[in-house]
N, C-alpha and C positions, 0 to 999 in steps of 0.2 A: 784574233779569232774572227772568221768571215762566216756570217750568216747564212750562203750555200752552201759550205760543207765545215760541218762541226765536231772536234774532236774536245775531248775530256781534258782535266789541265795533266795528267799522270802521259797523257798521250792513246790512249784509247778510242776507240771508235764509240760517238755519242751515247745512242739508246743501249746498246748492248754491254756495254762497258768493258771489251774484249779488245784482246793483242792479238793480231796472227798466232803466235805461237802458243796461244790457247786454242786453237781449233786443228781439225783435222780438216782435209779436203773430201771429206764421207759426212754428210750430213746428214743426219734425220730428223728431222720436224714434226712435232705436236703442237695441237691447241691446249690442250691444259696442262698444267704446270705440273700437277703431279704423275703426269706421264713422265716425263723426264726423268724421276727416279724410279718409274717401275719396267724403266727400261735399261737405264746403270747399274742396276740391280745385279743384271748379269753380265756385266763386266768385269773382267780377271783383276781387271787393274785400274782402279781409278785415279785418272792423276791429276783433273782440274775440275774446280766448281766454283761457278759465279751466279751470280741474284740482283739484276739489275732493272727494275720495274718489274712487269709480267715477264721479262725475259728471264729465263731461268738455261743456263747453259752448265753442261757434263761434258767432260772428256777424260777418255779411256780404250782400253786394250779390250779385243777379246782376242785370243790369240796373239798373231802378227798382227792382227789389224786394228789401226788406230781410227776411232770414230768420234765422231763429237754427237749429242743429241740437244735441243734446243725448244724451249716452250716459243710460241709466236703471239700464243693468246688466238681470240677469232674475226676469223675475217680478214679479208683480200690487202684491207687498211695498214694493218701488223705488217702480210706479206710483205708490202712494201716497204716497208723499214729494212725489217729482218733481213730480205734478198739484197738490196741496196747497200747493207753496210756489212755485214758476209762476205759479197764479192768486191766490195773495197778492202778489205783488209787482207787481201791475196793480191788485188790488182790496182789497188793505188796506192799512190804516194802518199801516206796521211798526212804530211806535213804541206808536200806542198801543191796536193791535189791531182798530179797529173798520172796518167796508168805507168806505171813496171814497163821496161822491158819484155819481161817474158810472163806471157801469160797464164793461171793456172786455171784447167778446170776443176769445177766441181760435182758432185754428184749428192741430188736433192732426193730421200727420200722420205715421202709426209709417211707419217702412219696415223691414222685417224678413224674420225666414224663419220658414219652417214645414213640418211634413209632412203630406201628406195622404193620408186611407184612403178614398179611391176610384180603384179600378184605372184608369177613363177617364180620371184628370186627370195631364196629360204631365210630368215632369221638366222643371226650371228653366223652366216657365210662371207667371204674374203670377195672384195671386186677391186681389180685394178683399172684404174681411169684410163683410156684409151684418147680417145678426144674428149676437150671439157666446153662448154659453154656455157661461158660468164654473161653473168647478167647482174655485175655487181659495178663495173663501170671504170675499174682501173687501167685496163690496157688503155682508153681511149684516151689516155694522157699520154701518151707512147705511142711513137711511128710504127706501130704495131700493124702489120697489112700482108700475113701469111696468110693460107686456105682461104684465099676469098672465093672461090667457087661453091666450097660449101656454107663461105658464109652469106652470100648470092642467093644461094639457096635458100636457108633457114628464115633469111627474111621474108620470105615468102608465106611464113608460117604464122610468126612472129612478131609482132609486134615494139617489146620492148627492146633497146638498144642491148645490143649483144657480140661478143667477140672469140671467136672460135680459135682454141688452143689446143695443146698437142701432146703428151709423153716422149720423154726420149726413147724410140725404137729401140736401142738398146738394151736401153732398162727393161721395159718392157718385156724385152726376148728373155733376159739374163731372171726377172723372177715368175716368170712363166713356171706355173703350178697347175698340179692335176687340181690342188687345193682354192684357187684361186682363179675367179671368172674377169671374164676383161666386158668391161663396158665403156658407155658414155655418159661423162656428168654432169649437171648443173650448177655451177655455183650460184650461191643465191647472195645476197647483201643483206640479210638479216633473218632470222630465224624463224618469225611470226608471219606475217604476210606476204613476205615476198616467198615463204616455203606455201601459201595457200593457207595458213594458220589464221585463224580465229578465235581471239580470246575475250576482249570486251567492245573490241571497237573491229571492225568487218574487215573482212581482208576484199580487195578491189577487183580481184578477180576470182570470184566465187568457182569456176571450172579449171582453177588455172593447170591444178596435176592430173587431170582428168586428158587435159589441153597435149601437156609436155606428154602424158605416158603413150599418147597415141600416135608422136610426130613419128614418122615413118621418112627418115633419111637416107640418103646414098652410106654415109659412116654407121647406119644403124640405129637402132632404137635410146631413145634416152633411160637410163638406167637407173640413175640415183641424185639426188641432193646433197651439197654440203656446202662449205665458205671458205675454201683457202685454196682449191687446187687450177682456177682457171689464173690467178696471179701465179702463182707456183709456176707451170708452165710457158707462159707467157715472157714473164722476166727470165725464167733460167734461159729460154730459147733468143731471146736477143742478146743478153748477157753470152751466151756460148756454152753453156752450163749443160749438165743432164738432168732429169727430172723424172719422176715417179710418183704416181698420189696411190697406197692400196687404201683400204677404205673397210670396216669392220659396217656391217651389216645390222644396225640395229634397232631399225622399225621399217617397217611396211603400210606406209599412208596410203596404200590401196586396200587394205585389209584392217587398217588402222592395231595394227598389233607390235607388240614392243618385246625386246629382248630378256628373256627371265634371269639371265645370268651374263651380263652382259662385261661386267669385269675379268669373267674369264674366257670369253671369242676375244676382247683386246689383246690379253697376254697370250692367247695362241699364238693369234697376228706377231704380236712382236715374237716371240720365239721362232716362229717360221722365219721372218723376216732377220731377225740376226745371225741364224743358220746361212741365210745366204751371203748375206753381207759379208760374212768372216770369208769365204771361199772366193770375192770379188777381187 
């Protein structure tokens, strides 16, 4: 066993504790762990279940179509695991580390929550990530060096280190909804202050969503917060991969108002969202 790249004694991929032939090439991703079954839920056919640390993996039918869904846990941190040994077990050699022959894509879509700091955008409404900007700090370990014009830009604005990511146009196109708005997002690296929160010890940048809701870019206004989708993006786009972040709408930090029913905008989400997936 080599310290770079670690497999399980069964032959498994590390953290996940997964064989190829438990996953499909349709992925969905959540942050928490009981999404994963209120999204297998409605699956025709359930034919695999594993529980390996926070990672919590499902795979199953709806119709023809075979899908896997996956907890990651939160934060950019997870992604990198998750994405990392995901597209090794389609595209490496577990045994002896080097890529396949032939290559497989994948197709990443998060379904999650988030909040957003623009007054106009409604409570428990659908946003899909258009461009993200990360300011959680993962890509900059990766020869990561797409949109540098607007990322040129941004620092102009901007201060802390930031790396500007992408959706797959595709994807994109393909769940394009009257239901569903497209914006741009922020990842943040934790949840209390780097979101502008303040709980017992001050957050450092007292104007910070004040800051973001006002940056006026060539890609458009900043739209929302969350922790998982500028990694998402970032790894699927060098990897070769598709990528999708939609995002459930469930507070407004500029109105400071919160979601009254917020368990069921998620399972709309996902039921819109498995509607389409079976038809991909």
């Amino acid at each position: 066993m080599k310290a770079n790249w670690i497999t399980n004694k069964d032959g498994s991929i590390y953290h996940l504790g997964l064989h190829v032939e438990n996953i499909s090439e349709t992925i969905i991703t959540v942050g928490d762990q009981n999404r994963v079954k209120s999204i297998s839920q409605y699956f025709d056919k359930l034919e695999f279940t594993k529980s390996n640390r926070e990672f919590i993996t499902h795979t199953g039918w709806i119709g023809n179509k075979r899908l896997t869904v996956i907890s990651t846990g939160i934060g950019t941190d997870n992604i990198d695991i998750v994405f990392n040994e995901l597209d090794a077990l389609f595209n490496i050699d577990l045994i002896s580390g080097q890529p396949k022959d032939k290559f497989q894509k994948i197709d990443f879509i998060r379904i999650g929550t988030s909040g957003t700091i623009q007054k106009d955008i409604q409570l428990d409404s659908f946003l899909a990530s258009n461009y993200c900007i990360g300011l959680d700090g993962l890509m900059h370990f990766y020869n990561y060096n797409e949109f540098l014009t607007i990322q040129e830009e941004l620092n102009q604005h901007i201060t802390i280190p930031s790396c500007i990511t992408k959706a797959s146009a595709e994807l994109l196109n393909f769940f394009s909804d009257p239901n569903i708005l497209i914006g741009n997002t922020v990842t943040c690296s934790g949840f209390y202050a780097p979101q502008g929160r303040s709980v017992r010890i001050e957050s450092k940048e007292k104007d910070w969503l004040e800051k973001l809701s006002k940056l006026n870019l060539s890609i458009g206004r900043v739209t929302n917060l969350e922790m998982e989708t500028s990694g998402i993006y970032g790894l699927s786009r060098m990897m070769g991969h598709q990528a999708i972040s939609l995002n459930v709408i469930l507070a407004n930090r500029m109105t400071n108002e919160f979601s009254q029913d917020a368990e069921k905008s998620i399972d709309q989400l996902i039921r819109l969202s498995l509607e389409k997936i079976e038809k991909r």
